[in-house]
C-alpha positions as a printed Julia matrix, in Angstrom:
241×3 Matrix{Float64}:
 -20.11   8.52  36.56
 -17.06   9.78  37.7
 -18.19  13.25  37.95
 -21.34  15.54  38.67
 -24.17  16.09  35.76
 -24.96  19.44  35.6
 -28.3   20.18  34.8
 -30.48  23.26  33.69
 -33.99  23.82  34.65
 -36.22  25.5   32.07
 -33.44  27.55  30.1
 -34.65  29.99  28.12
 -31.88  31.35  25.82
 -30.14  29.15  23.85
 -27.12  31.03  23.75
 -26.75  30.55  27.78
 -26.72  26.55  27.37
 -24.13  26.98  25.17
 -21.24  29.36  27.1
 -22.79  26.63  29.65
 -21.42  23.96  27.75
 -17.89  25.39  26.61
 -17.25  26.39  30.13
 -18.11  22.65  31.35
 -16.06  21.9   28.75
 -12.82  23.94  29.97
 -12.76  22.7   33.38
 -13.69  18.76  32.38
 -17.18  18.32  33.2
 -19.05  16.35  30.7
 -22.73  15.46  31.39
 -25.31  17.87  30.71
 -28.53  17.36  31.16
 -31.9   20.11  30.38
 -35.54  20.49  31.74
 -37.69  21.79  28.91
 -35.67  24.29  27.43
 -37.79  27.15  26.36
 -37.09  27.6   23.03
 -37.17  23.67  22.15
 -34.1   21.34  21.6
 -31.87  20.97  19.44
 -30.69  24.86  19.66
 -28.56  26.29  16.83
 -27.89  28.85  18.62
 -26.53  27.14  21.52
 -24.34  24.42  19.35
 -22.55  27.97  17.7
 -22.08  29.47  21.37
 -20.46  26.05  22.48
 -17.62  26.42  20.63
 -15.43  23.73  21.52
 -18.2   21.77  24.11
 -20.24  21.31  20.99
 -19.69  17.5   22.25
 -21.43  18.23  25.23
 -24.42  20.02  23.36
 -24.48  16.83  20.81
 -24.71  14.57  23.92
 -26.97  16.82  26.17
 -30.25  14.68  27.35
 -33.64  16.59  27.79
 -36.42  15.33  30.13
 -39.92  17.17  30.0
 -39.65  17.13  34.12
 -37.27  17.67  36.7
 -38.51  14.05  38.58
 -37.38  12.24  35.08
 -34.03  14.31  35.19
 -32.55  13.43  38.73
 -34.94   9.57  39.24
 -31.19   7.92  38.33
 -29.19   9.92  41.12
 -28.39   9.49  44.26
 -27.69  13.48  45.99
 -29.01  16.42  44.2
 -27.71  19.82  45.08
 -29.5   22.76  44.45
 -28.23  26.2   43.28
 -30.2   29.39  44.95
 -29.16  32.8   46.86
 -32.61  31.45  48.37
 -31.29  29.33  50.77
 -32.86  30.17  54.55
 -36.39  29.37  53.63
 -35.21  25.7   53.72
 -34.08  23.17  56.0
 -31.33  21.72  54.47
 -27.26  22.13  54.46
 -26.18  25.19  52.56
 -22.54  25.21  51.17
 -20.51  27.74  49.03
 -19.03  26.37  46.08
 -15.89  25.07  47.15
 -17.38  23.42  49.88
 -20.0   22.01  47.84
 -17.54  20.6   45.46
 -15.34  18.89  48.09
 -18.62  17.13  49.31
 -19.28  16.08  45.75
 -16.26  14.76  45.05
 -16.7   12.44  48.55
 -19.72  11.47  47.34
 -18.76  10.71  44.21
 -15.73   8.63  45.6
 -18.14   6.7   47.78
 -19.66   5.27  44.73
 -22.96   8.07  44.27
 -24.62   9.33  41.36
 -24.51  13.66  41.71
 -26.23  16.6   39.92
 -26.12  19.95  40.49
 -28.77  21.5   39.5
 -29.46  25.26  38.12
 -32.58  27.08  37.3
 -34.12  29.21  34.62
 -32.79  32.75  34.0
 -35.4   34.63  34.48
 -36.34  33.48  38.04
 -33.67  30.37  39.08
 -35.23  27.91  40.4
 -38.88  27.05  42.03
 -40.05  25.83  45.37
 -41.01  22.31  44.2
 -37.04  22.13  42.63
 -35.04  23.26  45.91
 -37.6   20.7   47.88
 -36.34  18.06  45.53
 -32.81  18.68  46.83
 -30.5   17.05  48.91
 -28.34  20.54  49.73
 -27.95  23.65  48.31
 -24.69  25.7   46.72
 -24.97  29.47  47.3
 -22.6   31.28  45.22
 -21.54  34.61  47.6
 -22.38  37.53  45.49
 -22.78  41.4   46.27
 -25.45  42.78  48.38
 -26.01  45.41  45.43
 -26.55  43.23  42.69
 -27.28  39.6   43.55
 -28.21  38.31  40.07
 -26.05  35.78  38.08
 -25.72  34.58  34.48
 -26.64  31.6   34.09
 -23.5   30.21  32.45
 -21.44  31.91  34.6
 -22.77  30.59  37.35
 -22.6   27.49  35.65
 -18.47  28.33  35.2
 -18.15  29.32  39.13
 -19.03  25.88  39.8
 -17.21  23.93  36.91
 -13.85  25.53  37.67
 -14.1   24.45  41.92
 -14.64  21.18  40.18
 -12.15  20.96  38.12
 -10.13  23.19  41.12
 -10.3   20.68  43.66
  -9.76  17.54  41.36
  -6.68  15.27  41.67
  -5.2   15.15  38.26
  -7.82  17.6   36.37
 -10.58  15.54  37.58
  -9.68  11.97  37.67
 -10.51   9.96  40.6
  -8.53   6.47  41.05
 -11.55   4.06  40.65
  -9.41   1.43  43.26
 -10.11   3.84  46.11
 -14.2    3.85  45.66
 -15.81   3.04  48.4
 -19.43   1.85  47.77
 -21.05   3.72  50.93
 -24.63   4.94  48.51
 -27.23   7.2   49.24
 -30.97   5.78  46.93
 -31.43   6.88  43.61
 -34.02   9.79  43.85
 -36.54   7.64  42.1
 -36.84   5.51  45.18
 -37.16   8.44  47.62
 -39.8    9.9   45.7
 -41.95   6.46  45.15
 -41.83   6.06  49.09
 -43.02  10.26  49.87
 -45.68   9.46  46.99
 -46.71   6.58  49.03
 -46.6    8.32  52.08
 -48.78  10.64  50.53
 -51.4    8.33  49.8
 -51.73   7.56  53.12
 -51.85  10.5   54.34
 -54.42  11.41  52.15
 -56.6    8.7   53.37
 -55.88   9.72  57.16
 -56.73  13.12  56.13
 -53.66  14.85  56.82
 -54.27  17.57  53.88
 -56.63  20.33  55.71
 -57.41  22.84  55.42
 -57.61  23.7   51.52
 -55.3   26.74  51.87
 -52.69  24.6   53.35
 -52.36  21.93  51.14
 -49.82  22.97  49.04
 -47.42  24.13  52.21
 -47.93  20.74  53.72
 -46.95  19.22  50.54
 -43.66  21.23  49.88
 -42.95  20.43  53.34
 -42.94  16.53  53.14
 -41.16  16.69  49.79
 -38.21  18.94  51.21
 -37.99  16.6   54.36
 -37.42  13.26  53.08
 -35.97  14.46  49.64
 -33.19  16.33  51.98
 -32.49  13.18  53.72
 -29.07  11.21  53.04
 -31.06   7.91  52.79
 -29.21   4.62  51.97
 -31.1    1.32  51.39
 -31.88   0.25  54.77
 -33.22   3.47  55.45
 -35.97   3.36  52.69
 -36.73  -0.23  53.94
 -37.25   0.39  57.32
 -39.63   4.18  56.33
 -41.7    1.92  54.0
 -41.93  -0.86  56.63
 -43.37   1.86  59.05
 -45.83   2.84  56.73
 -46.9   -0.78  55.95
 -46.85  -1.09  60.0
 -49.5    1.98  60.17
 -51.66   1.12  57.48
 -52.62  -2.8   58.9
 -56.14  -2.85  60.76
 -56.2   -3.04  64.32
């Protein structure tokens, strides 16, 4: 895939998904993917918005789960005014987009993911994240539509791509980062043996600790030998004395 998938956590109004879609549509994105949509899928109401992206809405894949919806890519940014409560890179659009397209160049799978209207996205989401996009917005009213925020990030796509988005497939160099499938069977894993170790105390801070391993290793740029070696520690540990 030559270019990002764009995909919506938990949207609620039809309508949004599709302006969504006819504004991927103008600036030559094509791969939309959606998180349980609120009011259920297909949407009438969001093939009539669509206008002329009505292919995109036809060709739009759900997943009940945002682990199902990014387990075949390889970076996932994140899209939040939310972004010093985490530890990972924060870029405004354009800058987002240039990394995207080098990423996408080096032969990587990317999404960009948004979340739900009424509350963007969670925790557990911006953990699951490479990096995150932060769209610059006034002080006095920081809110964004979701389709337009969609559209701020479709048009630095199709902004900073050589001939309106095509990328010479000669000059791909195949430099990858694991498919998020793989990071998230070795921090399941990890876990586990954690778990046994008991690592998770106290009660209250279970959850924290959690969110904290999944934003670490989920953040990380890891290729292949990478996940080898962290699952070859683990094995290491876990052999009796």
């Amino acid at each position: 895939m030559s270019k990002p998938h764009i995909i919506l956590s938990r949207p609620q109004l039809g309508e949004n998904i599709g302006a969504a879609a006819r504004i991927m549509y103008n600036f030559g994105l094509q791969s939309l993917r959606l998180i349980s949509p609120r009011d259920g899928w297909p949407n009438k109401k969001a093939a009539t918005v669509s206008s002329g992206g009505g292919s995109l809405i036809d060709n739009a894949i759900t997943y009940s789960n945002l682990n199902d919806s990014i387990h075949d890519l390889n970076f996932v940014f994140s899209t939040t005014i939310r972004s010093r409560k985490y530890s990972k890179e924060v870029f405004n659009p354009e800058e987002g987009i240039k990394f995207a397209k080098k990423l996408i160049k080096e032969g990587n799978s990317v999404g960009i993911l948004f979340g739900s209207e009424r509350a963007g996205l969670n925790k557990k989401e911006i953990s699951c994240s490479n990096a995150i996009i932060s769209i610059p917005v006034s002080e006095k009213f920081k809110s964004i539509n979701l389709s337009h925020a969609v559209g701020i990030i479709s048009y630095e796509w199709f902004k900073n791509s050589k001939n309106n988005g095509e990328e010479k497939t000669d000059e791909i160099n195949k430099f990858q980062y694991v498919k998020k499938i793989h990071v998230e069977k070795f921090v399941l894993k990890l876990k586990s043996q954690l778990q046994k170790k008991g690592y998770f105390w106290p009660d209250d801070k279970v959850d924290s600790l959690n969110l904290n391993i999944d934003n670490l290793f989920h953040g990380l740029e890891l290729t292949k030998p990478n996940l080898k070696t962290l699952f070859g520690i683990i094995k290491a540990l876990d052999k009796d004395k």
